[in-house]
C-alpha positions in Angstrom: -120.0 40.6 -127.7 -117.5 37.7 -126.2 -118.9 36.0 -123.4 -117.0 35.9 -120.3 -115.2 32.8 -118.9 -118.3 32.9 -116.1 -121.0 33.1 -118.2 -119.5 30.0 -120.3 -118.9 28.0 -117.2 -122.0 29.1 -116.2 -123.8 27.8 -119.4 -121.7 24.7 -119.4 -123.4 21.3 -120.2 -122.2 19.1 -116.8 -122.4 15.8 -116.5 -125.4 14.0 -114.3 -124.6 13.5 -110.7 -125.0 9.4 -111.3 -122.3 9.7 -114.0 -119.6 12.1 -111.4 -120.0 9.1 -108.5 -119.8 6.5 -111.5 -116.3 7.9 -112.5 -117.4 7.7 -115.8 -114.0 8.2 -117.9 -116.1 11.2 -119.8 -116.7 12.8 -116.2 -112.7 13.0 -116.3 -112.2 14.3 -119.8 -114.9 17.0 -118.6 -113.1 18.3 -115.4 -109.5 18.0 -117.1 -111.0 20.0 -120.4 -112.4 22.9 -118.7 -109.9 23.7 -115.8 -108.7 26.7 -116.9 -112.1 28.0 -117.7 -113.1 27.2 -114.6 -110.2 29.0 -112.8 -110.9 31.8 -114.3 -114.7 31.9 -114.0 -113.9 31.4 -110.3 -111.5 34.8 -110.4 -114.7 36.7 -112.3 -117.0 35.6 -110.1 -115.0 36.9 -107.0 -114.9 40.2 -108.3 -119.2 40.3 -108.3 -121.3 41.6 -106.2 -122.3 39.0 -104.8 -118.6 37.7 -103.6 -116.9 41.0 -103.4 -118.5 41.5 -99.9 -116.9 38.1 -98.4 -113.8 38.3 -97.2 -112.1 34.9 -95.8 -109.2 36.0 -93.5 -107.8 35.3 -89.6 -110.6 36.6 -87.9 -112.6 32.9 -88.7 -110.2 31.5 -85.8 -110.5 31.0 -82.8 -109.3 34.1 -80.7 -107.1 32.2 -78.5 -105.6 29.3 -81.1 -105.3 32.5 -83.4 -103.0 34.1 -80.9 -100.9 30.7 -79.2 -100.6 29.7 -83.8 -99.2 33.6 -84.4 -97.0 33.5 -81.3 -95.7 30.0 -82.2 -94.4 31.6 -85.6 -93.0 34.6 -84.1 -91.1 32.5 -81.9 -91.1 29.0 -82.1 -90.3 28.3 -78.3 -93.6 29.3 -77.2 -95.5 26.4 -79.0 -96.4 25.1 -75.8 -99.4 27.1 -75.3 -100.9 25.6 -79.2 -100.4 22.2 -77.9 -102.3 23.1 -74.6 -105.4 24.1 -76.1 -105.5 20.8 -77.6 -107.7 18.2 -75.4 -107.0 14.5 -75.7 -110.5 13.2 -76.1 -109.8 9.6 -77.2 -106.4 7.8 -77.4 -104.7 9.7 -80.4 -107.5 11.8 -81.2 -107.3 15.5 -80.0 -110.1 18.6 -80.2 -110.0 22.1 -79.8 -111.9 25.2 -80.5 -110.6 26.3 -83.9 -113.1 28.4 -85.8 -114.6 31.1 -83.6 -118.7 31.1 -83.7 -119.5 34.8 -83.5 -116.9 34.5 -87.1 -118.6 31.1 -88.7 -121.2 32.8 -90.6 -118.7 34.3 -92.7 -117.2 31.2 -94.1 -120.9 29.5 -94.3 -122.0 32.4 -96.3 -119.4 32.4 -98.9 -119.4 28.6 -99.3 -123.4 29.2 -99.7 -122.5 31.6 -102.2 -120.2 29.4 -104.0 -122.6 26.5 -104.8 -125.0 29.0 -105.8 -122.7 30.4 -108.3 -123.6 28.0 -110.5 -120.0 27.2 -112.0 -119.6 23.3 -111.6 -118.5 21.8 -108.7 -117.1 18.5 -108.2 -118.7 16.6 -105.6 -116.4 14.4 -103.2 -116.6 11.1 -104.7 -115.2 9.3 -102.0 -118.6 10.1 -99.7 -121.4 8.6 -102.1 -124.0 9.7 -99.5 -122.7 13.3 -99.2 -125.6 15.6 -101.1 -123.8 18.9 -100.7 -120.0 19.5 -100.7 -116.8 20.3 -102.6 -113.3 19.3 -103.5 -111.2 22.4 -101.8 -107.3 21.4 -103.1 -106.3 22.5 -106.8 -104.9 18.7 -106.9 -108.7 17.8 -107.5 -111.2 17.5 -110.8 -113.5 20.5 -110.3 -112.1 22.1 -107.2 -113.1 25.5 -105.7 -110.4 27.4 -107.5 -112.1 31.2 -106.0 -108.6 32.8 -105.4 -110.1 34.3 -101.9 -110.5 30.9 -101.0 -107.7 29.5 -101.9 -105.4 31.7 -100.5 -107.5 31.2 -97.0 -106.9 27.5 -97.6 -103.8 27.8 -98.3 -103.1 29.4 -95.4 -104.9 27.3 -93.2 -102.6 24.2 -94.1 -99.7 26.4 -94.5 -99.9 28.1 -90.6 -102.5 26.0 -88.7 -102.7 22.3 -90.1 -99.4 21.5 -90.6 -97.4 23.0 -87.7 -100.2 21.5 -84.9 -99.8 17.9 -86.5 -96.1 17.9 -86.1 -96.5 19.2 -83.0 -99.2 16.6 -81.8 -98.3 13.7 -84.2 -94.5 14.3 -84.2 -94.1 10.8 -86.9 -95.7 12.4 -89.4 -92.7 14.4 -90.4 -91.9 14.4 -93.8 -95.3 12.8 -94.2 -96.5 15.9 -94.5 -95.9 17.5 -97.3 -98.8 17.0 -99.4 -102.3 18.7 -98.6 -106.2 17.8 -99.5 -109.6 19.1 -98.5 -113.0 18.4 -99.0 -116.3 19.8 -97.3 -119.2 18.0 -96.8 -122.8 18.3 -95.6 -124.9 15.8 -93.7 -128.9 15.8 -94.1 -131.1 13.9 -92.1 -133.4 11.5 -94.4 -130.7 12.0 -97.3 -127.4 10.9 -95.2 -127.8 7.8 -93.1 -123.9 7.0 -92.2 -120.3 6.6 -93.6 -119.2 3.0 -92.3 -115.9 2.5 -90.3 -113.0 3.2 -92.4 -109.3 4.9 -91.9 -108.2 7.8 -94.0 -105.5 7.7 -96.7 -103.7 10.2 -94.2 -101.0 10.5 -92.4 -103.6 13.2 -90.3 -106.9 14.7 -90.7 -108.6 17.1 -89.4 -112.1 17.9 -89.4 -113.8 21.2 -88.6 -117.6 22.1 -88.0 -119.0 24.8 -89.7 -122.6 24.8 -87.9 -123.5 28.1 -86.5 -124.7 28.4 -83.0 -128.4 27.8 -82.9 -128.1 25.5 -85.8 -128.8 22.2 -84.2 -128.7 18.7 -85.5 -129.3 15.5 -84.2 -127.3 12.2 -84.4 -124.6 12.1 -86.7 -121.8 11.6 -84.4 -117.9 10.1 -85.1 -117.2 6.9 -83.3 -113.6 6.0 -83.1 -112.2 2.7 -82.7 -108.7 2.0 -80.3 -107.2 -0.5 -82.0 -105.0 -1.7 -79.1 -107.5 -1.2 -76.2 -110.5 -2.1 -78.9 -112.1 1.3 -76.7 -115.1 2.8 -78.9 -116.2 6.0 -77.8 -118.4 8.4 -79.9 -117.6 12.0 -80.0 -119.8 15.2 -81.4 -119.4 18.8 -82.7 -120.1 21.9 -81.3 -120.0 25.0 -83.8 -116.0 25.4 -85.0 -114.5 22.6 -82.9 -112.3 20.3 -84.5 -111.3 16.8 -84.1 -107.6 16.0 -85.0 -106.2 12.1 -85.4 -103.7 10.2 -87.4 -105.7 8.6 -90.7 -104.9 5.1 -89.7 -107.3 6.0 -86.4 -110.6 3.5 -87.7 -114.1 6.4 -87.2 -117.4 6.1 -88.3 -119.9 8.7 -88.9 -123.1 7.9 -87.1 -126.5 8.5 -88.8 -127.5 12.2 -88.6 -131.1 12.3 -87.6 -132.7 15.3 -87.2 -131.2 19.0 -89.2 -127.8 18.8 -91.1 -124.0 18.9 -90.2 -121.5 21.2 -92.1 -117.4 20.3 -91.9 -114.8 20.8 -93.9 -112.3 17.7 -94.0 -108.6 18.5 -94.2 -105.5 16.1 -95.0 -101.4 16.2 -95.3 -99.7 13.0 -96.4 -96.3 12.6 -97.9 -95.3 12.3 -101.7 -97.4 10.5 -103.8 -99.8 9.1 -100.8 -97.0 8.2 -98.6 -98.1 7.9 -94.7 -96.1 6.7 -91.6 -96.8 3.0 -90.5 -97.9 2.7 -87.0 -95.4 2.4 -84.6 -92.3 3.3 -86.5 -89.2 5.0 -84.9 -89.5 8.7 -86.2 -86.8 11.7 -85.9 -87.1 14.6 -84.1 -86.9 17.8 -85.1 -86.7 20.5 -83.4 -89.6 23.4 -82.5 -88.1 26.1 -85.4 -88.3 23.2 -88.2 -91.9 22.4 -86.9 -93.0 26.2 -87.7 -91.9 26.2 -91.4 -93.6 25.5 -94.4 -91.9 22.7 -96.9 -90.3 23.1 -100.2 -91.9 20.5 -102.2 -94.4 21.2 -104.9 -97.7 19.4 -105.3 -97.0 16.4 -106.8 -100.5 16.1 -108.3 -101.5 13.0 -106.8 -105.6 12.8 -105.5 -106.9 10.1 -103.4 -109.9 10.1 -104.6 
């Protein structure tokens, strides 16, 4: 009997972990040759027991984002009440409540699912000390193609992401077309830090996935002002989020004591384009802000 597109993936030789953060060029030919097996081991395994419980929809969010975002869309004019449940914790940098934590144990489980569905995984290259984690956008080597999950991602760029940044961060129109994702998990005595660096963004937003209860210590983001030269060091709380242009320098602090979950999210324009700091923008007006550009993925991955 023909084995499935699951069991193959499943029975895959992968390369080592030293050769996926070496970039080997043989680490590439393996992601690029297996794609479409991949995809479609993702869509059998979604239809096992094992995934066909989890279902990734609106409920995750936040009851009162979830409302002020389906509002917004119904009618455009009352985008006022998304922008107010947005807190201005540091210049540029906003947080919120996005993920609601009675809902958070739904996304952890199926991400816990998906690593343990033993179909590879690309790791984000781009955090060497990251031990856990996944690419989340189709533009990336070994993504997490699970339609479910896509179409949750999808949606979260799509209604959420994209609408708040323009609305927040009204220069990165236009900028915005292109999305990327990438979760990541912190350990203590595995993860020390990620030094201070800026994002190849034109905004990110990042989202903790820690349940209640779950604690951890350390492992804090300290942002850097680069007019005021202000540093101020900001933590999670189950499903908050921190939202800030890319060129805003951070740093994650050393995690301590437990482990942090987040899931990293970024639009930018065609092929990596990003406003420059400062520039005269136009405005648009609230309708245009609640819609969902034309343009196709053009393909390109930071990293």
């Amino acid at each position: 009997m023909q084995a499935t597109a699951l069991e193959n993936a499943r029975a895959i030789e992968r390369p080592t972990r030293a050769e996926m953060l070496q970039r080997t060029p043989s680490v590439h030919r393996f992601w690029e040759q297996n794609r479409e097996l991949f995809q479609e081991a993702w869509a059998g395994w979604e239809q096992t027991d094992a995934a066909r419980e989890l279902t990734l929809d609106a409920s995750l969010y936040d009851p009162a984002l979830r409302t002020a975002v389906e509002q917004a869309w119904q009618d455009p004019s009352k985008e006022g009440a998304v922008k107010d449940l947005w807190q201005e914790v540091f210049p540029g940098v906003y947080q919120t409540q996005f993920f609601d934590p009675a809902q958070l144990e739904v996304l952890r489980d199926y991400l816990g699912k998906t690593a343990d569905a033993q179909i590879p995984l690309r790791p984000p290259y781009g955090i060497s000390l990251n031990r856990g984690g996944a690419m989340l956008d189709p533009r990336s080597e070994g993504y997490l193609a699970a339609p479910n999950f896509q179409a949750f991602y999808q949606g979260l760029m799509d209604a959420y992401m994209r609408p708040i940044s323009r609305l927040l961060f009204p220069d990165i129109v236009g900028y915005d077309t292109q999305t990327f994702g990438f979760s990541i998990q912190w350990q203590a005595d595995a993860d020390t830090s990620l030094r201070a660096h800026t994002d190849a963004s034109s905004v990110t937003l990042n989202i903790n996935l820690n349940l209640p209860g779950e604690e951890f210590s350390g492992s804090g983001v300290r942002f850097f002002d680069r007019e005021t030269r202000k540093v101020s060091e900001l933590s999670f709380a189950p499903g908050t989020a921190l939202i800030h242009h890319g060129s805003v320098a951070h740093e994650s602090m050393p995690i301590t004591q437990g482990e942090r979950s987040n899931i990293v999210l970024w639009l930018y324009g065609d092929h990596g384009q990003v406003p420059r700091h400062g520039a005269p923008h136009q405005a648009i007006d609230a309708r245009t802000r609640w819609s969902v550009p034309a343009a196709k993925s053009d393909g390109f991955a930071p990293f």
